[in-house]
BATIMAR-505831 format. One record per residue (C-alpha): residue number from 0; x, y, z. Coordinates in Angstrom, 2 decimals, decimal comma. Example, Ala and Ser with C-alpha at 12.3 -4.5 7.8 and 13.67 -1.06 7.14 Angstrom:
# BATIMAR-505831
DRENRO;nr;px;py;pz
DRENRO;0;12,30;-4,50;7,80;
DRENRO;1;13,67;-1,06;7,14;
# end
This chain:
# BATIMAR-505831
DRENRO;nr;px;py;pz
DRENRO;0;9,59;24,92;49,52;
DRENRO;1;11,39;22,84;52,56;
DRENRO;2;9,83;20,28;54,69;
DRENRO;3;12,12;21,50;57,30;
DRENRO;4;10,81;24,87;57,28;
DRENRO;5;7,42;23,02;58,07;
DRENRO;6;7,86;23,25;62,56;
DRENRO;7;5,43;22,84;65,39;
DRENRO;8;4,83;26,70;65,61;
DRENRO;9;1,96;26,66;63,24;
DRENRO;10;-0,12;24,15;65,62;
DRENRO;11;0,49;27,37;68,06;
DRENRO;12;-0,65;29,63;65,97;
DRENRO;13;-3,59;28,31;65,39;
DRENRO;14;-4,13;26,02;68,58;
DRENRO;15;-4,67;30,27;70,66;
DRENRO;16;-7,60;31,67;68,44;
DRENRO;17;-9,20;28,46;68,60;
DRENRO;18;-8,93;28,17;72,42;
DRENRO;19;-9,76;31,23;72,78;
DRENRO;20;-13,30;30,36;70,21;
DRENRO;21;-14,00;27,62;72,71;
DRENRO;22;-13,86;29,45;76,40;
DRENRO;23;-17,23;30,47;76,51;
DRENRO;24;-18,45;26,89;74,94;
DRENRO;25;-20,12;24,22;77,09;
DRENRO;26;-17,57;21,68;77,52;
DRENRO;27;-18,00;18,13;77,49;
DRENRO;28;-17,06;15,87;80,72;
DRENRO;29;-13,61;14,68;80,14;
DRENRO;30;-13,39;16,57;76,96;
DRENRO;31;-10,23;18,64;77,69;
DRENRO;32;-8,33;15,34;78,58;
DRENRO;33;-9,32;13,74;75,22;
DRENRO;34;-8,85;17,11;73,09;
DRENRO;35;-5,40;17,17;74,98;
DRENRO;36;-4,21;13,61;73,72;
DRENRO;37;-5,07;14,09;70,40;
DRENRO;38;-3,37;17,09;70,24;
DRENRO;39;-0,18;14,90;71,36;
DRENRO;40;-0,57;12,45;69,57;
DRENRO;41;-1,51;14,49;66,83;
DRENRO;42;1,92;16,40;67,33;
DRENRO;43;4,13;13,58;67,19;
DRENRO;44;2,55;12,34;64,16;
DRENRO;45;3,43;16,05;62,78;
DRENRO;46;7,03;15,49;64,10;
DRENRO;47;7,32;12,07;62,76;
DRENRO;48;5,99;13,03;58,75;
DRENRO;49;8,77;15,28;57,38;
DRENRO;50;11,77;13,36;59,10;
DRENRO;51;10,64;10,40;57,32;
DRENRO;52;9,74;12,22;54,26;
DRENRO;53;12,95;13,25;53,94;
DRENRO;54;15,30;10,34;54,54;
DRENRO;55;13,09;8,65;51,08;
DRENRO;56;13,86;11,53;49,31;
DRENRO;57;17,20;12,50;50,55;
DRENRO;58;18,17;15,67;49,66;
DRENRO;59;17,09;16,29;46,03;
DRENRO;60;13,74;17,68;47,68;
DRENRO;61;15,71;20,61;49,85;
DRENRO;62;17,02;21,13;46,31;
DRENRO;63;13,78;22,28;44,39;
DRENRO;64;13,61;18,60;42,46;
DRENRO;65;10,73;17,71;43,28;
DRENRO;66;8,17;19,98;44,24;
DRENRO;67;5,17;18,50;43,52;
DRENRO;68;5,97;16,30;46,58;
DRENRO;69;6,81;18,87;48,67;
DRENRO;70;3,06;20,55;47,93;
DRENRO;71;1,51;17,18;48,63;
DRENRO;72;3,59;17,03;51,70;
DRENRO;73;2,61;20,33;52,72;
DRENRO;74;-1,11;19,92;51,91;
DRENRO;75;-1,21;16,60;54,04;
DRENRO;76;0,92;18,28;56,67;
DRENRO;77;-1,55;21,05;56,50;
DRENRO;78;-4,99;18,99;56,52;
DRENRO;79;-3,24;16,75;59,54;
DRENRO;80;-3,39;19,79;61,38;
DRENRO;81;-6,80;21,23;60,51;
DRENRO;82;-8,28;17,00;61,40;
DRENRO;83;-6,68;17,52;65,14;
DRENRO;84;-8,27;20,50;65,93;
DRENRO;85;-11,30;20,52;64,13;
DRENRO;86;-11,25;16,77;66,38;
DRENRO;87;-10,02;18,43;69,46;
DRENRO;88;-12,38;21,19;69,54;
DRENRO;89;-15,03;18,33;69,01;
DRENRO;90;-13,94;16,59;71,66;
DRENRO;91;-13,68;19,21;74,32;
DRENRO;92;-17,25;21,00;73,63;
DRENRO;93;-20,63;20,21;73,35;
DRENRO;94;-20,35;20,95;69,69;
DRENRO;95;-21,36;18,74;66,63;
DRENRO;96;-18,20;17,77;63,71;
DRENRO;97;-20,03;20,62;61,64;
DRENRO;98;-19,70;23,26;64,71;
DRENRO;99;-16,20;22,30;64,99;
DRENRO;100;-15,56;22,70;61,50;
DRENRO;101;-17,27;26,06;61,36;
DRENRO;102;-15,12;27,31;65,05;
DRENRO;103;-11,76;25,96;62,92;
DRENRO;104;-12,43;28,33;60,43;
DRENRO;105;-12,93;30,44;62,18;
DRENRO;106;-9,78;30,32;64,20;
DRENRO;107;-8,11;30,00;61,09;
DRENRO;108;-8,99;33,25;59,78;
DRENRO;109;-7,74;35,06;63,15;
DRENRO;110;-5,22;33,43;62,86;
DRENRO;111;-4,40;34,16;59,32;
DRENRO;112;-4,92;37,71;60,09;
DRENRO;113;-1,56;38,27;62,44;
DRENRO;114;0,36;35,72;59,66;
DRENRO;115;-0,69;38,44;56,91;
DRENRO;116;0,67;41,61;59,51;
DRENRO;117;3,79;39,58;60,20;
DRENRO;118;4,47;39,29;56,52;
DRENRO;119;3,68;42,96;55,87;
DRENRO;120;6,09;43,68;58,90;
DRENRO;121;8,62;41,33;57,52;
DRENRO;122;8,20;42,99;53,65;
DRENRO;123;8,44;46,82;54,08;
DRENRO;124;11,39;46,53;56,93;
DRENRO;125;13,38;44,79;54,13;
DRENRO;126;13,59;41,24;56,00;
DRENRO;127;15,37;43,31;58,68;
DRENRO;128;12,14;41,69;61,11;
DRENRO;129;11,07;38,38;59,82;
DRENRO;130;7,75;36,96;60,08;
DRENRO;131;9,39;34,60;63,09;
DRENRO;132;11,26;37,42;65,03;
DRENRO;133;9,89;37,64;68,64;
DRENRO;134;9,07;41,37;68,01;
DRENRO;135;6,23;40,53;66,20;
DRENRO;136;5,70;37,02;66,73;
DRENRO;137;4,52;37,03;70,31;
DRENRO;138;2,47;40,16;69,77;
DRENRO;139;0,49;38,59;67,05;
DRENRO;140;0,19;35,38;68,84;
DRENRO;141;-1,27;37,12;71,86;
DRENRO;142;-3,79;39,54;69,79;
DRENRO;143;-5,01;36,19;67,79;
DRENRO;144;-5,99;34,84;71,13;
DRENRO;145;-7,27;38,02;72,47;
DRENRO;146;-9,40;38,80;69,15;
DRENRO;147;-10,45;35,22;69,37;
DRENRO;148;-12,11;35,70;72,80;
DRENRO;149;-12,56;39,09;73,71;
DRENRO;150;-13,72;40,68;70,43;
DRENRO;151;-15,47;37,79;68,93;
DRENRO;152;-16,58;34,71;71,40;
DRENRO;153;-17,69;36,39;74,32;
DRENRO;154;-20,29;38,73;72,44;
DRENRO;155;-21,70;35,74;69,96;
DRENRO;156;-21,89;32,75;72,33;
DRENRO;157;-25,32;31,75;73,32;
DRENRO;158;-26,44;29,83;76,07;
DRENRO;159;-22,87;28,09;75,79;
DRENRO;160;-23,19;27,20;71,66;
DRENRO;161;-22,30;30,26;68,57;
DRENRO;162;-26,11;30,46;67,92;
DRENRO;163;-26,01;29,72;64,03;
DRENRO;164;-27,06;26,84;61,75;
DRENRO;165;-23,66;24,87;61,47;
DRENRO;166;-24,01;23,48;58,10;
DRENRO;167;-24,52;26,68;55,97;
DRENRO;168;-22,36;28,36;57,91;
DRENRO;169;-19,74;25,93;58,08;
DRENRO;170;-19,90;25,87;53,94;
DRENRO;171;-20,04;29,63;53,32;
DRENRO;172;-16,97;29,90;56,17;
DRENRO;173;-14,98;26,65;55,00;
DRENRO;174;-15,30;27,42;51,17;
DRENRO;175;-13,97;31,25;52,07;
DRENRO;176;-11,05;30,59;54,21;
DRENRO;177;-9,97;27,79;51,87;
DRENRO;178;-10,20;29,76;48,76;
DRENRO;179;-7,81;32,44;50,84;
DRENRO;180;-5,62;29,49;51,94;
DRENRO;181;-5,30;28,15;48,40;
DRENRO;182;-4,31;31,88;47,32;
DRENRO;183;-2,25;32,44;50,19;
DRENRO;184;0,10;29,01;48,96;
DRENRO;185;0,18;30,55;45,17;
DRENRO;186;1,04;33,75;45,62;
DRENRO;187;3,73;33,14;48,19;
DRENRO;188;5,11;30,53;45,19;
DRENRO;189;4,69;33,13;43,13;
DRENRO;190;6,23;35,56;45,42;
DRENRO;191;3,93;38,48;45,81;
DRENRO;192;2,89;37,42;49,72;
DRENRO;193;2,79;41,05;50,57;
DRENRO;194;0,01;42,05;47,78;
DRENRO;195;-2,07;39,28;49,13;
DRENRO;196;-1,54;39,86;52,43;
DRENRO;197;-3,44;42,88;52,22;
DRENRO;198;-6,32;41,47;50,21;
DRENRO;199;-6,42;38,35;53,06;
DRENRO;200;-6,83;40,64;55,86;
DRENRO;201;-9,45;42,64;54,50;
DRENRO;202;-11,25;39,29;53,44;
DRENRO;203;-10,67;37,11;56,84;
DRENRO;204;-11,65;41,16;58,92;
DRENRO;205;-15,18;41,18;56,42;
DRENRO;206;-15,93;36,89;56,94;
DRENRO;207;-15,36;37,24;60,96;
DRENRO;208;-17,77;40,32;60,95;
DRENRO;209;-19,82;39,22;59,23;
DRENRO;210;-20,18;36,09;60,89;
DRENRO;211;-20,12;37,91;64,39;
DRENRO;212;-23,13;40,48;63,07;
DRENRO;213;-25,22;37,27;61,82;
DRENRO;214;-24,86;35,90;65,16;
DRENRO;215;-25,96;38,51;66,86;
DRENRO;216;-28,74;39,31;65,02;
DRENRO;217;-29,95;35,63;65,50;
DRENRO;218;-29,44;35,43;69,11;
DRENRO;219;-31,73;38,45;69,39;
DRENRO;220;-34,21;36,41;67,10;
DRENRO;221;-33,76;33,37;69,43;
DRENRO;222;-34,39;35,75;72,53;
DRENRO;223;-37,56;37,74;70,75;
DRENRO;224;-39,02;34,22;70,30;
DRENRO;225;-38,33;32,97;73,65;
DRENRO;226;-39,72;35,99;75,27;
DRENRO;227;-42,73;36,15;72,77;
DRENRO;228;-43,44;32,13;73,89;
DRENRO;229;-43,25;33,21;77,50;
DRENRO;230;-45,59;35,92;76,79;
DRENRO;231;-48,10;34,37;75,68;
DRENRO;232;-47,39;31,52;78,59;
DRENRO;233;-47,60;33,85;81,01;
DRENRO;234;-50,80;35,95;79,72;
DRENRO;235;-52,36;32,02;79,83;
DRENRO;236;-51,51;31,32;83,18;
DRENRO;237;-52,71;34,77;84,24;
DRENRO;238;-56,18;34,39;83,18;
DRENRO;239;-56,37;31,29;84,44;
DRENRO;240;-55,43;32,03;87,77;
DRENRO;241;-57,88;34,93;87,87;
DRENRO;242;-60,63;32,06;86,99;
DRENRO;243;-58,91;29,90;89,00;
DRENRO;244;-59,34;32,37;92,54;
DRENRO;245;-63,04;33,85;91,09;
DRENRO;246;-64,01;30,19;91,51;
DRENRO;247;-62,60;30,08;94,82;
DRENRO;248;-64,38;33,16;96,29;
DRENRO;249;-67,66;32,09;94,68;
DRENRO;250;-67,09;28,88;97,06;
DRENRO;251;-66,82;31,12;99,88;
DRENRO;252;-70,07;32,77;99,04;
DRENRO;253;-72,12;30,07;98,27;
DRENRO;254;-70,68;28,39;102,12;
DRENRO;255;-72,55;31,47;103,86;
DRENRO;256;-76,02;29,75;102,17;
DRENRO;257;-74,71;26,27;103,06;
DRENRO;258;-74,75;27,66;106,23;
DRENRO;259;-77,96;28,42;106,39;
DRENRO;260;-78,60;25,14;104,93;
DRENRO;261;-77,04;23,65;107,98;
DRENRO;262;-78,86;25,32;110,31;
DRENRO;263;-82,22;23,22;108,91;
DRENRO;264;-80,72;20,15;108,11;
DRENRO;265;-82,30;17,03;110,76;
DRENRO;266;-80,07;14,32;108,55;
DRENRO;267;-76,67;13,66;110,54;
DRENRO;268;-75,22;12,05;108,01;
DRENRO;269;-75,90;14,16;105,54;
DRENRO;270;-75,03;17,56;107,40;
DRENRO;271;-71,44;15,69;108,01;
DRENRO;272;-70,81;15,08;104,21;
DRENRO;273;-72,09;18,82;104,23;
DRENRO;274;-69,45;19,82;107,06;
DRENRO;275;-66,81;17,92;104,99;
DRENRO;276;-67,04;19,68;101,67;
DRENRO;277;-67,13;22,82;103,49;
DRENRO;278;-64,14;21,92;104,62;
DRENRO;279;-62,26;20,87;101,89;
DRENRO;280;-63,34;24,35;99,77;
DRENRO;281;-62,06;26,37;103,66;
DRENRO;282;-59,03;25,33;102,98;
DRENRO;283;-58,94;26,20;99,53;
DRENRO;284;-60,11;29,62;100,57;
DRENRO;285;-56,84;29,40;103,44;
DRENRO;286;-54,48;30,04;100,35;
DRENRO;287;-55,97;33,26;99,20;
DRENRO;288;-53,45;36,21;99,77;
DRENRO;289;-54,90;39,32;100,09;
DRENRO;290;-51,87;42,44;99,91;
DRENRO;291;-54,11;45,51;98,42;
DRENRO;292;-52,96;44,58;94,42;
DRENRO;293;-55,52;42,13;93,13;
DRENRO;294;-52,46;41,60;90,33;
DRENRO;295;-49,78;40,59;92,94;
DRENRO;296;-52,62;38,35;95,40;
DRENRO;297;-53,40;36,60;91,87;
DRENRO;298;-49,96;35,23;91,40;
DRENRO;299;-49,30;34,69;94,99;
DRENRO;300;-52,51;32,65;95,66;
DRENRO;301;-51,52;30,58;93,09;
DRENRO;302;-48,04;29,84;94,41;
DRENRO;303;-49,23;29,51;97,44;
DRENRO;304;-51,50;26,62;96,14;
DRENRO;305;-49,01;25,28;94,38;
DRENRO;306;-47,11;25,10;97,67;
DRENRO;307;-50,11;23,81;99,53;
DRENRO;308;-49,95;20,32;97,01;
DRENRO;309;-46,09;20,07;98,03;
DRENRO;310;-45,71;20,65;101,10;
DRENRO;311;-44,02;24,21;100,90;
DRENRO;312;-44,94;26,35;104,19;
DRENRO;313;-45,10;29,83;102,66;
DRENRO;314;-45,74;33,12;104,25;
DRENRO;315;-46,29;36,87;102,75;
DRENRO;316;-45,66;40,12;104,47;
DRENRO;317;-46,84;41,86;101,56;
DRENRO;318;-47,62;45,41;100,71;
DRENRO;319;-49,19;45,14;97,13;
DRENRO;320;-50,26;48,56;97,02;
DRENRO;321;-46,63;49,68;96,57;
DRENRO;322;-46,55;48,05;93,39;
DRENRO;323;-49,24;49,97;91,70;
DRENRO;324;-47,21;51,41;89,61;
DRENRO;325;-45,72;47,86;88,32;
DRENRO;326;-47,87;46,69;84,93;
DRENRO;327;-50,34;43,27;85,44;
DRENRO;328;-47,88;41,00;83,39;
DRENRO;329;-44,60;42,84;84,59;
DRENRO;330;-45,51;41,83;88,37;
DRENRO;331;-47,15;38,35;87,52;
DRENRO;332;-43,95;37,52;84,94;
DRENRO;333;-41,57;38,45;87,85;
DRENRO;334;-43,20;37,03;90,45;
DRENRO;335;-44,24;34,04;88,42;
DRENRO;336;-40,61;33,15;87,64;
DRENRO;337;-39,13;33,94;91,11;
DRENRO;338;-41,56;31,94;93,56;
DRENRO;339;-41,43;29,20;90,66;
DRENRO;340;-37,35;29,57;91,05;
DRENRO;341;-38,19;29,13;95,29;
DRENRO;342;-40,49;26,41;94,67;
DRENRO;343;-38,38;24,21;92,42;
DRENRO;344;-35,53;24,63;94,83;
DRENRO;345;-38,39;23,28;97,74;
DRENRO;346;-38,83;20,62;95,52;
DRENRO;347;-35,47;19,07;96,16;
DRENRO;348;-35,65;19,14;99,56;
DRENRO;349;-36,13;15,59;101,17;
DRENRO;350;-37,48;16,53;104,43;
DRENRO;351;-41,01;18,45;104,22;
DRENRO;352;-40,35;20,12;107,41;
DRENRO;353;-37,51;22,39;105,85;
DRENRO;354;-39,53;23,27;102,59;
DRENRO;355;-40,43;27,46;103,27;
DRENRO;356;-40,59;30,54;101,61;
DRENRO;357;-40,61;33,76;102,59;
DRENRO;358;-42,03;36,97;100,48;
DRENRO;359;-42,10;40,46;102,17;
DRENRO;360;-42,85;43,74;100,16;
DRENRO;361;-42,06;46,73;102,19;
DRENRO;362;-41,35;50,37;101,96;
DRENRO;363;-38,95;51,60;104,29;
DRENRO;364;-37,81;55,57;103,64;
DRENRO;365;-39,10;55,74;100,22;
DRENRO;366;-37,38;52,68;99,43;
DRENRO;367;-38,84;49,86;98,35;
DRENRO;368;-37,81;46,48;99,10;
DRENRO;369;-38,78;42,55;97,50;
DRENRO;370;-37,45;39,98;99,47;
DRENRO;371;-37,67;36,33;98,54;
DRENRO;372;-36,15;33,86;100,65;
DRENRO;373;-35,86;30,20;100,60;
DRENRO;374;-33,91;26,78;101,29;
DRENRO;375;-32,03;25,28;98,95;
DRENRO;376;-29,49;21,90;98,58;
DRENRO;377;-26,20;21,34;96,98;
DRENRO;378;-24,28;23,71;95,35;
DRENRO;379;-25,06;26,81;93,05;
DRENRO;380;-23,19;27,75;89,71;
DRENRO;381;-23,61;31,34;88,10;
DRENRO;382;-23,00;32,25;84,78;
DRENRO;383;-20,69;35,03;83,61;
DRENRO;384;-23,48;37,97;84,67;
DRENRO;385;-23,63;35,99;88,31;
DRENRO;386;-26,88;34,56;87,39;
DRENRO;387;-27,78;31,29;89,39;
DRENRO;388;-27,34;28,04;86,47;
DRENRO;389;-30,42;26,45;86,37;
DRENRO;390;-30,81;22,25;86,52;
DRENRO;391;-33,77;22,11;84,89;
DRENRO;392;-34,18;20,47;81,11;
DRENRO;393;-35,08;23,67;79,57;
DRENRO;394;-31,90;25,63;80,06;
DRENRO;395;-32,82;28,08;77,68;
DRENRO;396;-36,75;29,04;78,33;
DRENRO;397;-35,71;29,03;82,16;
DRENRO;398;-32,12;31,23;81,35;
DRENRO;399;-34,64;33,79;80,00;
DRENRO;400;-36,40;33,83;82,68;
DRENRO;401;-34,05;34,66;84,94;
DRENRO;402;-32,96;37,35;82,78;
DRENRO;403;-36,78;38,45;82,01;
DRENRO;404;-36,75;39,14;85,98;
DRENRO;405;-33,70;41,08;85,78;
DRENRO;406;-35,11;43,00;82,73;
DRENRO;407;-38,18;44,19;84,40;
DRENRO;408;-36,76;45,05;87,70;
DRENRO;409;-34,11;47,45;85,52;
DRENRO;410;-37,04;48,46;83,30;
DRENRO;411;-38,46;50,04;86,34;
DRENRO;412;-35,60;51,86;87,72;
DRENRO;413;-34,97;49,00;90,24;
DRENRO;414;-31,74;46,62;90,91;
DRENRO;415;-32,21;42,78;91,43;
DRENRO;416;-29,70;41,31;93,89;
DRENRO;417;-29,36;37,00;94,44;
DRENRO;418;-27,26;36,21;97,30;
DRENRO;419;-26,78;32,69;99,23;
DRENRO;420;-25,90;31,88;102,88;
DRENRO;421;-25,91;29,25;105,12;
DRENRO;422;-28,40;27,19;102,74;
DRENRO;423;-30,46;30,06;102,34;
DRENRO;424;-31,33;31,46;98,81;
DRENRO;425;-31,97;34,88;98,62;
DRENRO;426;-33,78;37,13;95,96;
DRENRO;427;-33,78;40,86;96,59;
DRENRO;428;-35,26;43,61;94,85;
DRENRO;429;-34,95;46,80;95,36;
DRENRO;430;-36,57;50,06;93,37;
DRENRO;431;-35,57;53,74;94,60;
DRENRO;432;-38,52;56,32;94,97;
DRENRO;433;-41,26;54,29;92,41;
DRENRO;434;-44,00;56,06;92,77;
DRENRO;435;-42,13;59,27;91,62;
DRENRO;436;-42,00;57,57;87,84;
# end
């Protein structure tokens, strides 16, 4: 083995698979500046080793002397690599040392994958193409990026993170590439590359699948359970509400004996402290919508209350009886999450006068349309299925929320459109013919 045959291409070979790992990862502020210097740094180090590895030794290691150097060399040559990414990857996302070991290992087994094919290649046409030639060695660069990103990262990231418990899966992964690594060094010593070759790509092809079908399979638990918790949240605030409004009309009803009440009373002061509470439970009664669905007036009353204790103007030109065929916790989850969405977005609006929102529910030509409209401040970011980022804490209860909206709205046929302009956030709804389901 020569140190001089050790070059710089191997830190691109496996530097593509693992960018294209960390695309879909949350990235850290300033992270790809720091993963970028170690890599430098990192390099030069690499460039540095062998040169003065070899002027100690002179040239009785090129000769075959003294191999067990050259392994060490090539095993801390090796590891130096495996420390800047596994680092640089680190660095650059939002991922723990454990994450980044489990995302190098993964990158290493892509990119072991197109070093196996390239020795095939290089074996059965007789050396004729060598594992180096251009031929082959841009094509297999390119596919280790583009099975890196296309066929395994952007169906297994999560909420920006590869939704799996890092340590266990960083042992089972690290312990199974390096047992293919340590292989791969024998039997290219040994000289029977090719034979393993075929062995390592079945083995890296069976680790990254099954890595990718445990990932999936948790981010659907992760998802059951979110949806389950907002469920059960939502079935809560439901009944509540309904308490919540009976309590309000029994106010109403028991002001028509006040009334009467009134009429008798000779006290002043006491028929003012009378008027007063009146008063108070009026205005309570003020926020009761009333659309023809006593599901869709539950949620909205208690929005509009909500908005009442901050401020929000809110008006509804509201149709409920063309959601009758919508079930209860369907129309209180979306409507719930989207006047919640409006009224968070209210929220950060300084200046009370400009806090609104707008709900109209209308059929025009067998066509029914949800509008939502409201102000908002600053500047919107949308995720990869152009749905609005949120800012709140709880990225991931909130994320399903948006996409328990979109769910429901497809679950009945319908298409859910968000659209911004001039300051003005826009939800739209829109569900062909629904009362022929």
């Amino acid at each position: 083995m020569e140190v001089t045959s050790f070059n710089f291409l191997y830190m691109l070979e496996m530097l593509l698979p693992a960018i294209g790992l960390c695309i879909p990862l949350k990235k850290r502020k300033h992270g790809m500046g720091k993963a970028m210097a170690i890599i430098i740094v990192g390099t030069c180090l690499l460039g540095v080793l062998p040169i003065f590895y070899i002027k100690y030794y002179g040239t009785e290691m090129q000769q075959g002397i003294l191999w067990v150097e050259s392994v060490i060399l090539m095993f801390v040559w090796f590891v130096l690599i495996w420390a800047i990414l596994i680092f640089s990857i680190n660095f650059c996302t939002e991922s723990s040392i454990y994450e980044a070991m489990y995302i190098f290992a993964l990158s290493y087994g892509v990119e072991h994958i197109f070093y196996c094919i390239r020795v095939l290649v290089e074996h059965f046409t007789g050396g004729i193409i060598g594992n180096k030639h251009p031929l082959v060695y841009i094509p297999c660069l390119a596919g280790s990026f583009l099975l890196a990103y296309f066929w395994f990262a952007k169906g297994t990231v999560y909420e920006g993170k590869y939704p799996i418990g890092a340590i266990s899966a960083t042992t089972t992964s690290v312990v199974l590439m390096g047992i293919v690594w340590g292989l791969s060094i024998v039997m290219d010593y040994l000289g029977y590359a090719h034979i393993h070759s075929i062995y390592a790509i079945l083995c890296c092809l069976f680790i990254l699948t099954n890595q990718r079908e445990q990932m999936k399979r948790e981010t659907e638990r992760i998802e059951f359970s979110q949806k389950e918790q907002l469920w059960e949240k939502t079935k809560l605030r439901y009944e509540m509400s309904k308490e919540s409004i009976a309590v309000v009309n029994q106010h109403y009803h028991d002001m028509k004996h006040q009334l009467m009440i009134l009429s008798t009373m000779s006290d002043e002061d006491k028929r003012k402290a009378k008027l007063q509470d009146m008063e108070s439970k009026i205005a309570a009664y003020d926020a009761v919508v009333r659309t023809g669905n006593e599901y869709l007036d539950t949620v909205l009353t208690e929005k509009k209350l909500t908005c009442q204790s901050n401020q929000i103007s809110m008006s509804c030109i509201a149709d409920g009886s063309q959601l009758a065929f919508m079930d209860e916790l369907d129309l209180y989850t979306l409507f719930g999450n989207a006047l919640d969405n409006a009224i968070e977005a209210n929220r950060k609006i300084s200046n009370v006068h400009e806090r609104w929102i707008s709900v109209q529910i209308q059929n025009k030509k067998g066509i029914l349309l949800v509008e939502i409209v409201n102000p908002y401040e600053g500047s919107l970011v949308y995720d990869s299925n152009h749905m609005p980022v949120t800012s709140k804490q709880d990225t991931g209860s909130h994320g399903f929320g948006t996409k328990s909206m979109k769910n429901i709205v497809e679950h009945y046929g319908g298409q859910m459109v968000i659209k911004t302009e001039q300051n003005k956030y826009l939800l739209r709804m829109i569900f062909q013919n629904p009362h022929g389901r």
